[in-house]
C-alpha positions in Angstrom: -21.1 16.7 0.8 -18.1 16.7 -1.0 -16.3 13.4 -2.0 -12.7 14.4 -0.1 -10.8 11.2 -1.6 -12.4 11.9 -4.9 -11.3 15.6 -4.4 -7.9 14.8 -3.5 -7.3 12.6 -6.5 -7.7 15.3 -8.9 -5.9 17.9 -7.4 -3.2 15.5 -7.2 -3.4 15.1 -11.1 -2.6 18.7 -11.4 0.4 18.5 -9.0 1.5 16.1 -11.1 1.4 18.9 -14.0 2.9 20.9 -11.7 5.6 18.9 -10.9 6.0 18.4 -14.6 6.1 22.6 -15.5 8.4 23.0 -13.1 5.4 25.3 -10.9 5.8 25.9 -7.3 2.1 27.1 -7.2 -0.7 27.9 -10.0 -3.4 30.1 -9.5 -6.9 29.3 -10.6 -10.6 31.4 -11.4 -12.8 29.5 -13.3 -15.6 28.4 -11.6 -15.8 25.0 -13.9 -12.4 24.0 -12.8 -12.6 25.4 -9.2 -15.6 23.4 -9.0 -13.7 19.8 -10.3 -11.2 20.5 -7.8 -13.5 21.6 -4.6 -15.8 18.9 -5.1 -18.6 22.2 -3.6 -21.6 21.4 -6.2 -23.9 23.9 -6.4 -22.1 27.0 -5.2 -20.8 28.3 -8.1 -22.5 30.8 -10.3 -22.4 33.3 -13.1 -20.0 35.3 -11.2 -16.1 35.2 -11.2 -15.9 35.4 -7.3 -13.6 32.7 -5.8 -9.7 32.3 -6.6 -7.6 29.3 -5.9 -4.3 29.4 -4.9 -2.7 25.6 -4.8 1.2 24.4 -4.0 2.7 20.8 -4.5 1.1 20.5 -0.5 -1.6 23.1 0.4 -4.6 24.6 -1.2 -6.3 27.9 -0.3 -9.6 29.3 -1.8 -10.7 33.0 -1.7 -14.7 33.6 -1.9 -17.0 36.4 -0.1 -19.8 36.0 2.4 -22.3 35.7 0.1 -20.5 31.8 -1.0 -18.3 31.2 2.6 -21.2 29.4 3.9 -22.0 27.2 1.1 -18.7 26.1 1.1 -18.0 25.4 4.4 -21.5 23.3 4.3 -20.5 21.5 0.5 -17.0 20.8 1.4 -17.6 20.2 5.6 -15.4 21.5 8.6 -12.2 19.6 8.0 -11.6 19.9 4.9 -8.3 19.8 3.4 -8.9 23.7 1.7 -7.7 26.4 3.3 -11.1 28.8 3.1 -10.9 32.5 3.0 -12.8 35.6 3.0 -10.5 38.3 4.2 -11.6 41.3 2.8 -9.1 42.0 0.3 -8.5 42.3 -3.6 -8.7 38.8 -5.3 -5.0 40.1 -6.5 -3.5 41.1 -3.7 -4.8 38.1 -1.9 -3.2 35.7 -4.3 0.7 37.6 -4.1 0.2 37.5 -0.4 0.4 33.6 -0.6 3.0 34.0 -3.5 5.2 36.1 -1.2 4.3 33.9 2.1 4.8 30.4 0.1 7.9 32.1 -1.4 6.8 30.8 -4.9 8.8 31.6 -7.7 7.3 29.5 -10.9 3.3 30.7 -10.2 1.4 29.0 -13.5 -2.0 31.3 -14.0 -4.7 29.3 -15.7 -5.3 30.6 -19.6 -8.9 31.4 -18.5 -8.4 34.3 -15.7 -9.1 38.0 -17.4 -6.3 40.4 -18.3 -7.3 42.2 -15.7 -6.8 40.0 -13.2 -3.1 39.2 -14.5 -2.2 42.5 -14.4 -3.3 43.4 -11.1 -1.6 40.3 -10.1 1.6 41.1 -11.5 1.3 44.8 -10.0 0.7 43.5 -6.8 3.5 41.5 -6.7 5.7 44.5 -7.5 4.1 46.5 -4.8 5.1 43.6 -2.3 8.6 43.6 -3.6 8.1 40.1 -4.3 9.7 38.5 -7.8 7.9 35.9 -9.8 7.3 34.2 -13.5 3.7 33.9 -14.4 3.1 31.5 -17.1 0.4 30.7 -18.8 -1.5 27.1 -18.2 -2.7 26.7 -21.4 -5.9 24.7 -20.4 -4.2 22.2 -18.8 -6.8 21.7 -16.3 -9.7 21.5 -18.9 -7.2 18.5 -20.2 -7.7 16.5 -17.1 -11.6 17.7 -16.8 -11.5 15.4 -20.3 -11.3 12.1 -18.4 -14.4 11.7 -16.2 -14.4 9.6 -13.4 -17.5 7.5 -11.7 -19.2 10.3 -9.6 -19.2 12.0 -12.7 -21.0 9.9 -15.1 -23.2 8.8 -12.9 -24.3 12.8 -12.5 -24.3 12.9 -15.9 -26.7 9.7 -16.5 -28.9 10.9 -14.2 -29.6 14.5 -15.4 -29.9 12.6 -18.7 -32.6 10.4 -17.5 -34.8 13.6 -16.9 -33.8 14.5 -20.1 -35.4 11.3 -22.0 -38.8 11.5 -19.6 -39.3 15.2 -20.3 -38.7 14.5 -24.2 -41.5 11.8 -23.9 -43.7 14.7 -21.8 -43.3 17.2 -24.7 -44.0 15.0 -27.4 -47.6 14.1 -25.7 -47.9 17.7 -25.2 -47.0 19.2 -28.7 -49.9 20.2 -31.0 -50.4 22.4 -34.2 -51.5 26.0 -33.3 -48.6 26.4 -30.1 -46.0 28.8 -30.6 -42.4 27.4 -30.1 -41.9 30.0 -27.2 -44.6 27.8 -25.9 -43.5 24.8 -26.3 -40.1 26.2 -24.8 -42.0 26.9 -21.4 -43.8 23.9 -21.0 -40.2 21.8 -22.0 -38.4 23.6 -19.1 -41.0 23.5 -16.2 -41.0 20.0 -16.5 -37.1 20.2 -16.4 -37.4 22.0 -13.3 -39.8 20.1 -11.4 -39.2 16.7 -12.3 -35.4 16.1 -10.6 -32.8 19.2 -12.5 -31.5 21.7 -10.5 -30.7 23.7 -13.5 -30.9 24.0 -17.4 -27.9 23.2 -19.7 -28.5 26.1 -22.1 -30.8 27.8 -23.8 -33.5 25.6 -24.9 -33.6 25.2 -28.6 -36.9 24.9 -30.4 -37.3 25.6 -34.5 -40.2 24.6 -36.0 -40.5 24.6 -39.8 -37.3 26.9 -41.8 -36.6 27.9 -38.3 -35.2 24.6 -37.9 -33.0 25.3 -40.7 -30.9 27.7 -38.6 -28.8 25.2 -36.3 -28.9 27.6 -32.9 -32.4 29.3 -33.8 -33.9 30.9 -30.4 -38.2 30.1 -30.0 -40.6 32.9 -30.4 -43.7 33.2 -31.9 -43.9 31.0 -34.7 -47.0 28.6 -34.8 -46.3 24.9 -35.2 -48.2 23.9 -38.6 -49.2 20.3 -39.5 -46.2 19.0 -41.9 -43.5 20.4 -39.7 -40.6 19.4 -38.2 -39.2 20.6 -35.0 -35.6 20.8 -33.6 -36.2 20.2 -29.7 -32.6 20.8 -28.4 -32.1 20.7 -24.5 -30.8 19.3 -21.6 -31.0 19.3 -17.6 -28.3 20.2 -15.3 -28.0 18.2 -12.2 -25.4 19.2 -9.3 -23.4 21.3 -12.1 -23.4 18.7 -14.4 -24.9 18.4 -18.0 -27.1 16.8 -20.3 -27.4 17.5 -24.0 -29.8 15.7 -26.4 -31.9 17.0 -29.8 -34.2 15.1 -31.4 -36.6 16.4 -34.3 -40.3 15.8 -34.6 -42.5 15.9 -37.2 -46.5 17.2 -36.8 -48.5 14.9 -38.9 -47.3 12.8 -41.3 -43.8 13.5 -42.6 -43.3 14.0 -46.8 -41.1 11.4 -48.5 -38.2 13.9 -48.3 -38.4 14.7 -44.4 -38.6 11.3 -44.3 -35.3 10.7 -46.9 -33.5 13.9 -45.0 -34.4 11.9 -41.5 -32.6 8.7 -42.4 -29.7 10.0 -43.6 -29.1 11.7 -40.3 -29.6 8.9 -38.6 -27.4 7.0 -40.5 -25.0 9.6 -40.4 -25.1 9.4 -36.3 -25.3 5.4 -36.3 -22.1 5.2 -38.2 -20.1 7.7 -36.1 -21.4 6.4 -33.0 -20.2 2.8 -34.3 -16.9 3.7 -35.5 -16.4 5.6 -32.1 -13.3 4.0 -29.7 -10.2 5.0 -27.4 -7.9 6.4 -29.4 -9.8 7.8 -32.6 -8.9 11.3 -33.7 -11.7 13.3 -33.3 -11.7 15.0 -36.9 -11.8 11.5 -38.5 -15.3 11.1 -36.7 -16.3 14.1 -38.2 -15.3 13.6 -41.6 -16.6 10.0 -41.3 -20.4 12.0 -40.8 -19.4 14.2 -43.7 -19.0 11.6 -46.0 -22.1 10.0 -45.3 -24.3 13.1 -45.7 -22.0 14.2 -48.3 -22.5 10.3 -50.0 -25.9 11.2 -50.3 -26.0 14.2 -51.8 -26.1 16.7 -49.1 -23.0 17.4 -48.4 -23.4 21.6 -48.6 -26.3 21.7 -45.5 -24.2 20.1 -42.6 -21.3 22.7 -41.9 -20.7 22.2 -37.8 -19.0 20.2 -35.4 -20.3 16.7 -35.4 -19.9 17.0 -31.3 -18.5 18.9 -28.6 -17.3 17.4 -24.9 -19.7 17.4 -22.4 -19.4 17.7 -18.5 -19.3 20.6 -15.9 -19.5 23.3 -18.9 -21.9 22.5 -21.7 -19.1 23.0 -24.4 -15.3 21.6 -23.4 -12.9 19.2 -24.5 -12.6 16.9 -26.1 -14.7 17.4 -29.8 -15.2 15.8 -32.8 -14.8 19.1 -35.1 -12.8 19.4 -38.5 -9.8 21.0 -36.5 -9.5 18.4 -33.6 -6.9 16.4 -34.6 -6.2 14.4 -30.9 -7.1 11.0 -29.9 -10.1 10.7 -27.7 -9.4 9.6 -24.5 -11.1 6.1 -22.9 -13.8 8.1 -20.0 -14.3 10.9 -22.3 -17.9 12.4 -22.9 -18.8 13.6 -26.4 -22.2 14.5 -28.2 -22.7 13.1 -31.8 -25.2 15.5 -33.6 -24.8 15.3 -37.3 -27.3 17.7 -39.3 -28.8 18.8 -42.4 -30.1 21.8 -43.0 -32.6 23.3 -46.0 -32.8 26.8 -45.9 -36.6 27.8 -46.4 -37.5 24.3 -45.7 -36.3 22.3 -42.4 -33.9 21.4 -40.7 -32.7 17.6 -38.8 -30.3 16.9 -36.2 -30.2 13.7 -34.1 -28.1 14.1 -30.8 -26.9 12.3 -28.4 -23.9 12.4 -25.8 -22.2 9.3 -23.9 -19.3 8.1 -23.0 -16.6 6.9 -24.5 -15.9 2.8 -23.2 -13.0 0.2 -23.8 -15.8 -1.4 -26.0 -16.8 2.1 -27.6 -19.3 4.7 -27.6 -21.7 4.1 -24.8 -24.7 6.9 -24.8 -26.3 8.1 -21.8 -29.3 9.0 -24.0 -32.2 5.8 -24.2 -34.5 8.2 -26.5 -35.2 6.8 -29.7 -33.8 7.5 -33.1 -37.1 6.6 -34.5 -38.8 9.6 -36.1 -41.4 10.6 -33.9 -44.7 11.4 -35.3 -46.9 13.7 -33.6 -50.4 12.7 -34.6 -52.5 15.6 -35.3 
């Protein structure tokens, strides 16, 4: 059941944007932000079904039969949300309420398709009604930054599956399995031990495939001497993990073993230099320079981490162009990497939170180098 009081706080947050823009109402789509506000876990799918319509003292949500339901049972019979299924366009639906609220300042969140804003604005004209439509700008994935109790402690949990099915698969791993393989056994364990859901696509590059940072597992055989990328994570009630950690089949050669460390150092020193108010570029060139330092400078070319949360990728980030502070409460990965091209590749992730006292990971994995004895 939804958390009403926890609910209520955040849509008062973006009333308080509101109140700031100078919006009478704003209309909303996306499902990562509909959920934040709703509090309805687990409802919300692949599908752009549901619009939001919310004023400085009402809020009204538009969904079909095949969600009305689940809502009404996530969110209970008194809640505060006005809960519709009229059979009409998801448009028209939304100028009803601008013309019945008599809204004049309607901010659209930067997310919804053109389509959608230009049936809107048609609409509108068809009712006669007369109304600015400005753009949000991602001010809701702006307050999403700052997570609040429920949601770390979402967020810690789908991590702890995470850890115990990394320890699974490295007791399962052995030369002679494809990485599709490997990808199977990874996930069932996901899915039957606590997760409701994957994060992503499950990464797994063994050998040069690991050299290619987003490589998709197929039907290359794990070999004795290689490393593997394992990146993954579980989703619990709509909410994330993300971790990688590399493995090596065997023992590992003096340079895996040189490549490893400075990774790890690379990720030790971020996470160490990581507080409430650090601009997130400085975190990444602070990895840079460390890989760089060493001589490898020209095989780490991403982000060093991306926010973390109800989508898999949002604000805030520690990439070259991200040139904010980080907020106290906000979730970030730190994955530094190097890449050889023909050889292997090493990245060392993990995502946490960051504390008045600095970067505190969800992730209890080691950063040892796990060998995987043969």
């Amino acid at each position: 059941m939804a958390d009403a009081q926890v609910c209520m706080a955040r849509i008062n947050r973006l009333r308080e944007v509101m109140a700031q823009r100078g919006y009478d109402a704003v209309i909303l789509r996306n499902n990562a932000d509909l959920r934040w506000l709703t509090g309805s876990e687990r409802t919300f799918d692949n599908e752009i079904a549901h619009t939001a319509f919310i004023t400085a003292t009402n809020q009204y949500i538009h969904t079909d039969s095949r969600y009305y339901n689940t809502f009404i049972t996530r969110m209970g019979a008194d809640t505060a949300w006005t809960i519709d299924m009229e059979l009409v366009d998801p448009a028209m639906w939304a100028a009803n309420l601008i013309i019945q609220t008599q809204s004049r300042m309607v901010g659209i969140e930067d997310t919804c398709d053109l389509a959608f804003y230009d049936d809107l604005t048609m609409s509108v004209h068809r009712l006669s009604g007369a109304c600015m439509l400005p753009r949000l700008h991602g001010d809701i994935a702006s307050l999403r930054m700052v997570k609040d109790v429920e949601e770390l402690e979402l967020m810690q949990h789908a991590q702890d599956i995470t850890d115990a099915a990394f320890e699974y698969i490295c007791s399962y791993i052995k030369p002679g399995m494809t990485e599709q393989d490997i990808r199977v056994a990874l996930e069932n364990y996901i899915l039957t031990h606590g997760a409701d859901a994957l994060s992503f696509d499950t990464i797994i590059a063994t050998g040069a495939n690991g050299a290619n940072p987003h490589a998709q597992p197929g039907s290359t055989v794990v070999q004795v001497g290689d490393l593997i990328v394992i990146d993954y994570g579980a989703g619990y009630h709509d909410y994330h993990s993300d971790m990688t950690r590399t493995v090596c089949i065997g023992t590992p050669s003096e340079e895996q073993k040189k490549v490893y460390d400075i990774v790890r150092l690379a990720h030790e020193t971020c996470a160490e230099y990581v507080r409430p108010g650090v601009i997130g570029k400085d975190v990444h060139n602070l990895a840079v320079k460390v890989i760089t330092d060493a001589g490898y400078g020209d095989y780490f070319k991403h982000g060093l981490g991306h926010g973390v949360g109800l989508e898999i990728h949002e604000k805030p980030n520690f990439g070259r162009l991200y040139d904010l502070p980080i907020a106290e409460g906000s979730v970030v990965t730190i994955e530094p990497g190097i890449y050889l091209p023909g050889k292997f590749g090493i990245r060392l992730e993990d995502f946490g939170v960051v504390t008045a006292d600095g970067y505190k990971p969800f992730t209890k994995s080691s950063h040892d180098l796990v060998c995987i004895s043969c």
